[in-house]
C-alpha positions as CSV (number, residue, x, y, z in Angstrom):
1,X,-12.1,-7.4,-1.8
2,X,-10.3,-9.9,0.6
3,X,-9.5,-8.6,4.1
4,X,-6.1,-9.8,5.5
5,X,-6.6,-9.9,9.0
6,X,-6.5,-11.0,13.0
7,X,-9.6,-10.6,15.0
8,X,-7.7,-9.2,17.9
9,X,-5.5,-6.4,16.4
10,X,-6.3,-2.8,16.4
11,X,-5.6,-2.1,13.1
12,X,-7.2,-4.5,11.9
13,X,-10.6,-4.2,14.1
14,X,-10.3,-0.3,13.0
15,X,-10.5,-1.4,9.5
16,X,-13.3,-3.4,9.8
17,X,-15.6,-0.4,11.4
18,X,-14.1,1.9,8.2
19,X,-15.3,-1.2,5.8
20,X,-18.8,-1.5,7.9
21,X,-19.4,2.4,8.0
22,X,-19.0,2.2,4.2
23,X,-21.1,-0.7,3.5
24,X,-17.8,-2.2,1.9
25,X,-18.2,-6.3,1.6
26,X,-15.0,-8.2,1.9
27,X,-13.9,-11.7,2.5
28,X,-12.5,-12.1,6.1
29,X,-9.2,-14.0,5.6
30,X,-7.9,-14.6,8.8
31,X,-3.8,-14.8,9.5
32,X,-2.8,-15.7,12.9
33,X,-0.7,-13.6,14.9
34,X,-0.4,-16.2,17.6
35,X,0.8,-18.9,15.1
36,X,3.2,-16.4,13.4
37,X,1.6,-16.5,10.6
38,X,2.2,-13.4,9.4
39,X,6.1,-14.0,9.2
40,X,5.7,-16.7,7.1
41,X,6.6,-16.5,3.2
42,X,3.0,-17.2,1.9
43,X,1.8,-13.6,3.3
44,X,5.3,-11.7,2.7
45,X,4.2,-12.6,-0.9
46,X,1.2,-10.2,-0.1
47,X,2.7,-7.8,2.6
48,X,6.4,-7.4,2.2
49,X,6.1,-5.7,6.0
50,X,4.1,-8.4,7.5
51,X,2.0,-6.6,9.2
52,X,-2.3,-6.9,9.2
53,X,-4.2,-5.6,7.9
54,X,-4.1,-6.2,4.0
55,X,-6.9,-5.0,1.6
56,X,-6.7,-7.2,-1.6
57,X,-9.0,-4.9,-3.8
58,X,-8.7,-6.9,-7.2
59,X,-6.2,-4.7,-8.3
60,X,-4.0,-3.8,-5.6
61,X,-3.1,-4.5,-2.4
62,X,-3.3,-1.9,0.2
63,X,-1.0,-1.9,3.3
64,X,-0.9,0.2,6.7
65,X,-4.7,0.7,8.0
66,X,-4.1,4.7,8.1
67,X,-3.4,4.6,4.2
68,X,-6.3,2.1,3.4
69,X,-8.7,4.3,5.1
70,X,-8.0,7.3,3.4
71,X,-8.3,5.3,0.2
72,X,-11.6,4.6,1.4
73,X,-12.9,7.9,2.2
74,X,-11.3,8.6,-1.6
75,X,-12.5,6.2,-3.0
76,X,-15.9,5.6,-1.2
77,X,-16.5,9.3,-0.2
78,X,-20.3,8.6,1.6
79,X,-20.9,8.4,3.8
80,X,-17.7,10.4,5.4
81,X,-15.4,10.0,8.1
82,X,-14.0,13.3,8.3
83,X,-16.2,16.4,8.1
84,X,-16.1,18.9,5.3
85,X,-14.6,22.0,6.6
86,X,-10.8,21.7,6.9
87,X,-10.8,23.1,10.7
88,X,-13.0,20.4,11.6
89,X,-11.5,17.9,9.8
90,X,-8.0,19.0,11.6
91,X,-9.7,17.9,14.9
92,X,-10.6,14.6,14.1
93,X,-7.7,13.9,12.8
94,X,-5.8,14.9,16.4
95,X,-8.1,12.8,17.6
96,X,-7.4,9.6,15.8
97,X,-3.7,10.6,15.7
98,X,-3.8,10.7,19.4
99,X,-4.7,7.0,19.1
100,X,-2.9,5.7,15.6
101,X,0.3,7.9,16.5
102,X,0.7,7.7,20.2
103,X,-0.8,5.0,21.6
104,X,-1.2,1.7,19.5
105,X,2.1,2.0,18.0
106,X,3.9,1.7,21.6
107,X,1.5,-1.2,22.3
108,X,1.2,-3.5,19.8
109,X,2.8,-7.0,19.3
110,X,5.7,-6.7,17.9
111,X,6.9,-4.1,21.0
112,X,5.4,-6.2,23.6
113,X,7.4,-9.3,22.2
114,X,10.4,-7.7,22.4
115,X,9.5,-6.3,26.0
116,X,9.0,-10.0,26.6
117,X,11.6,-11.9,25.1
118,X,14.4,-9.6,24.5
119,X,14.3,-7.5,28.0
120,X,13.0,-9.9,29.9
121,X,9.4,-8.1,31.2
122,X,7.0,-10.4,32.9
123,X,3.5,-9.7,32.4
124,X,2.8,-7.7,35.2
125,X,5.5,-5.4,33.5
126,X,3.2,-5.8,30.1
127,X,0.2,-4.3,31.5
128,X,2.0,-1.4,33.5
129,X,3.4,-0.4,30.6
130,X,0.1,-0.4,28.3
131,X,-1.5,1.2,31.1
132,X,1.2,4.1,31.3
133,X,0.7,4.9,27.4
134,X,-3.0,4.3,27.2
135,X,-3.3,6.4,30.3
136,X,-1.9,9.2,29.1
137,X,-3.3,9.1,25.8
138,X,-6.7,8.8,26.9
139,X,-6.4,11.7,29.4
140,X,-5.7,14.1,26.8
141,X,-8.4,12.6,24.2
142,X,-10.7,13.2,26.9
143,X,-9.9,16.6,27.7
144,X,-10.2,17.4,24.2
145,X,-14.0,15.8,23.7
146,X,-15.3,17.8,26.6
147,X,-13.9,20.9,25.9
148,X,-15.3,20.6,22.3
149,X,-19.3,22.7,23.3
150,X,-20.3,21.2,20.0
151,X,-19.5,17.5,20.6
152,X,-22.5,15.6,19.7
153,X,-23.1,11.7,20.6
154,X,-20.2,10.7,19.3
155,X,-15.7,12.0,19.6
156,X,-17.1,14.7,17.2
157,X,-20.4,15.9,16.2
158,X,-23.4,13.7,16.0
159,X,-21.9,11.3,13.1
160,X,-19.6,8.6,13.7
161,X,-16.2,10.1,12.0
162,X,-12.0,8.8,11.9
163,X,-11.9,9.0,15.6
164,X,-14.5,7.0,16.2
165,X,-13.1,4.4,14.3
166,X,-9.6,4.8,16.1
167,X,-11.1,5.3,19.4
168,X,-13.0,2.2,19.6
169,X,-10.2,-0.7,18.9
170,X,-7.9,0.6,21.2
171,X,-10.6,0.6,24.5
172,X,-10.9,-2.9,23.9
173,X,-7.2,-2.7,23.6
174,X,-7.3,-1.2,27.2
175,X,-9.6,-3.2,28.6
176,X,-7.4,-6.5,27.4
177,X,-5.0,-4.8,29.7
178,X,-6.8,-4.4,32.7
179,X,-6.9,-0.1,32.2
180,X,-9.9,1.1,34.5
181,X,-12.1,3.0,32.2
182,X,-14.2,4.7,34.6
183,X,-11.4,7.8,34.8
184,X,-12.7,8.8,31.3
185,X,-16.6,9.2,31.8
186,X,-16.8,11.1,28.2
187,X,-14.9,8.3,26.2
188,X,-17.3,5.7,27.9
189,X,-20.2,7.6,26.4
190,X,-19.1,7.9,22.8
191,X,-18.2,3.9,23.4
192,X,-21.6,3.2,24.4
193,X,-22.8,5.7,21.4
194,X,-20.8,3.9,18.5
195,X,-21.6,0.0,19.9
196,X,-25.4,0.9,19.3
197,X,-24.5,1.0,15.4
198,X,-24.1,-2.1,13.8
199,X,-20.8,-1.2,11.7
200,X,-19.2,-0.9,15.1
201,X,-21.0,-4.0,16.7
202,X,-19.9,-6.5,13.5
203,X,-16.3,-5.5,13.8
204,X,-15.9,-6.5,17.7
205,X,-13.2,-9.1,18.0
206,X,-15.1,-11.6,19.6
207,X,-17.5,-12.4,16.7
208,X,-14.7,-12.6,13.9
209,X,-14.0,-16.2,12.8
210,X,-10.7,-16.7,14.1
211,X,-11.6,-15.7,17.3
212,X,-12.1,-18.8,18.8
């Protein structure tokens, strides 16, 4: 499988954990966001949306990180991401929809480019309104976790499941736009939880290739 990717974007970094916590190998091909490369015609060819991630199976490509990571869990069904029973599995999936639905999409690039260069926002601008969405994402995904008695290590359970893999992408998200984290003591601690794994360690921006 080839990975289509940048080391910085959430989707993208959220991918990578799915591919880890699978034992999945790919090859990391890197497209830069800061060059444009994504707009360009040689990865249209391979995403007619332009966006990252891209999973290049052999057969198929695969597009939009929600869709490729329920192919996965298909596809590659151990070890899971969601649990078994369908009223559990309903609460994970709030949970990473608080992230994937809610929070990124508000925040990512192609928004914050616009804010930019369109309307004018200085940076300053930039990070208050990260912070606003993030903020009020992150209240209620913590107010969830701790009312949950049977929350393990982890945003459900004692298993790393779908919103870990949300969750952990978009606090380095937060933290690249200066959002205290200390508000959110519970979301700190299943932080600290996953980055003991090595699926969740590999996929950290900073030690992708193109990250320099």
């Amino acid at each position: 499988m080839k990975l289509y990717n940048f080391f910085r974007s959430g989707t993208s970094h959220r991918l990578r954990i799915a591919l880890n916590l699978k034992g999945i190998a790919s090859e990391y091909v890197a497209i830069d966001l800061r060059n444009e490369e994504h707009l360009e015609d040689a990865f249209k060819s391979i995403n007619p949306q332009r966006f990252v991630p891209a999973l290049d199976t052999g057969k198929q490509v695969l597009i939009q990180s929600p869709a490729i990571i329920e192919w996965l869990e298909e596809k590659y069904p151990n070890p899971p991401l969601l649990p078994f029973d369908a009223d559990e599995r309903v609460q994970v999936r709030a949970l990473a929809a608080i992230v994937g639905c809610d929070i990124h999409p508000i925040n990512n690039r192609r928004i914050l480019e616009m804010l930019r260069h369109h309307f004018g926002a200085s940076e300053d601008s930039i990070n208050a309104w990260c912070k606003q969405w993030i903020e009020c994402g992150f209240d209620a995904y913590e107010a969830l976790i701790v009312a949950d008695n049977h929350r393990g290590r982890f945003s459900f359970g004692d298993t790393t499941t779908l919103a870990d893999v949300y969750l952990i992408p978009q606090i380095e998200s937060a933290r690249r736009f200066h959002v205290d984290l200390s508000r959110w003591p519970t979301i700190c601690s299943v932080e600290k939880a996953c980055l003991e794994l090595d699926a969740f360690k590999n996929a950290a921006p900073h030690l992708q290739p193109d990250a320099g």
